[in-house]
Structures are given as C-alpha cells and as structure tokens.
N, C-alpha and C positions, 0 to 999 in steps of 0.2 A: 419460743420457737422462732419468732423474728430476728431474734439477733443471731440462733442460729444458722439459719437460711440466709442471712445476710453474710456470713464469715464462711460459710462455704462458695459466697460468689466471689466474696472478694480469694480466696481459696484458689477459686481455678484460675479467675485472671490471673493469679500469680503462677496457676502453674503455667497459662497457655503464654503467656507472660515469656517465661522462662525457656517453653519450649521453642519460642520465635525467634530470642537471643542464638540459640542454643544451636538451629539451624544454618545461621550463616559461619555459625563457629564448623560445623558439622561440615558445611558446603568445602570451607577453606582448607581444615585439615585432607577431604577427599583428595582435593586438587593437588595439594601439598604429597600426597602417598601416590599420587597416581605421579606426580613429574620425579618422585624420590625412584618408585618402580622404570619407569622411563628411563630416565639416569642409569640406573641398574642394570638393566638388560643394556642399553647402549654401550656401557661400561665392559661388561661380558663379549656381548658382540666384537669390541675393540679387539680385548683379549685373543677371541676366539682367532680371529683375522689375521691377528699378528704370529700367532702358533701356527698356523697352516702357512704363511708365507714363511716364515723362518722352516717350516717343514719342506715346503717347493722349492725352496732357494739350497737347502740340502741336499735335495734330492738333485737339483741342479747340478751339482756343483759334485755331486758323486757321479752323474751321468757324465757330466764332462772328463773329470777324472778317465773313469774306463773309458769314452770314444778316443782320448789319447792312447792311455793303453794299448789299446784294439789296433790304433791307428799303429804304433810300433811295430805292435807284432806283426802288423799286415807288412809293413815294410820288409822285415825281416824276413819274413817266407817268400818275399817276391825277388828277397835279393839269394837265398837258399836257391829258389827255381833256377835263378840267373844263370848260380854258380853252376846247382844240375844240368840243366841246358850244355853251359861251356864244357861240361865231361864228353859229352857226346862228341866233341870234336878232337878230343884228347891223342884220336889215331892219325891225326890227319896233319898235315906239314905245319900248321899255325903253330907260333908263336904262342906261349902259355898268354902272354896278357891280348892277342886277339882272337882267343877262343874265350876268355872273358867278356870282351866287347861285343861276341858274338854272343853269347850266351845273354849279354843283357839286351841286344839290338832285338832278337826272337822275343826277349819274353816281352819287352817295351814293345812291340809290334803285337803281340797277342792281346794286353790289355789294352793298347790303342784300339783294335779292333775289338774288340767284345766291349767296351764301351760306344766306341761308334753307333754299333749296332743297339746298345741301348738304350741311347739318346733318340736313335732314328724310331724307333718303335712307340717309347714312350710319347715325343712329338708326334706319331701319326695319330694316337691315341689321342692326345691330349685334342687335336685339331679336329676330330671326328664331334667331341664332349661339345655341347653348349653352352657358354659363359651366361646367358642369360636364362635367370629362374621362370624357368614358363609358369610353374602355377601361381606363384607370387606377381607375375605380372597380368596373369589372367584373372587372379582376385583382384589388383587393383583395378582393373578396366571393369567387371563387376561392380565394385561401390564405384565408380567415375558414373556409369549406367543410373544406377541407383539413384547416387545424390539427380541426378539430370531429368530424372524425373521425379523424384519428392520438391523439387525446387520449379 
C-alpha cells in the first residue's frame, strides 16, 4: 500500500505539474486569439469604411452630376422666359434683337430682385439666431461651479 500511496503523489505532482506548464501556455494562446480577433474586426472595420466612403463619394459624385444638370436646365428656362418676355414686345416699334435685350433686361431684373429679396430675409433671420450654444455654455459654467467648489 505504500508504494502505492506513494505513485499516486508523485501521480498528481505530475499532473498539477503539468497543469502549471499548461497555464502559461493557456494564458499565451488567449492573448494570441484575443490580438488574431482584434486584427479581425479592425480588418472588417477597414473594409467596412472603405465601402461607405467609396459609396459617399458615388453618391457624390451623382449629386454633382444632376446639380449640373438641373443647373442647365435652369439656365435654359430662364433663357425660354427671356425669349417669352421679348414676344410681349413683338407689337411695339423695337427692333427684333432689342425686344430680346428687353426680354432678358426684365427677366435679369426679376431674378435680381427675388433674390435680393432672399438674401435680405434670410440675413434678417440669420441675424436674429444666436451663434452661441446657450446650454452648452451654461453646462460649462455648471462644472466651472462645480469643480470651484469640490477644489
């Protein structure tokens, strides 16, 4: 019985032995999965980053597209009104190319004037608004408070 009770101690030092080896192996590989996982999703996240900005920069790049567009066609109706405009004088002694000049002098004076008018509105607006964030500067005087008395 002795020598058995003896071979089961030396028995476990081997295992506990083993299990203490076994541990900093244990510890290393975590480390090792946990910086491979880290890698991984950074890797993804790259990904992901680079798909949304190549998707922005399309999307860009189609929005510019059509406010050109748009920008034409605006042109184009403005010169349409122009000409419209210049028919209205069509009865009257002018000359066909200064019932054109006419016809673009009115509608260039119309949109001068209704943007005047919208620049003036929006500036009155804008001038009324206050550039500074009241509650953002009201919290900060709060913790200023704060700190001045914890200190």
């Amino acid at each position: 019985m002795a020598a058995t009770g003896s071979s089961l101690i030396s028995v476990n030092e081997g295992t506990a032995q083993a299990e203490t080896e076994k541990l900093p192996t244990l510890l290393s590989r975590l480390g090792d999965d946990v910086m491979q996982l880290l890698n991984s999703q950074l890797a993804l996240f790259k990904v992901e980053l680079i798909e949304e900005a190549n998707a922005y920069a399309r999307g860009a790049i189609m929005l510019a597209v059509g406010a050109v567009i748009a920008t034409i066609g605006f042109a184009l109706l403005n010169v349409a009104v122009a000409f419209g405009v210049s028919t209205l004088f069509a009865k009257t002694d002018l000359s066909q190319p200064a019932s054109y000049a006419l016809g673009f002098v009115i509608t260039g004076v119309f949109y001068l004037l209704v943007g005047g008018i919208l620049v003036t509105v929006i500036k009155s607006r804008l001038a009324k608004r206050d550039l500074i964030p009241n509650r953002t500067v009201a919290e900060l005087r709060k913790d200023k408070e704060w700190l001045k008395k914890e200190l």
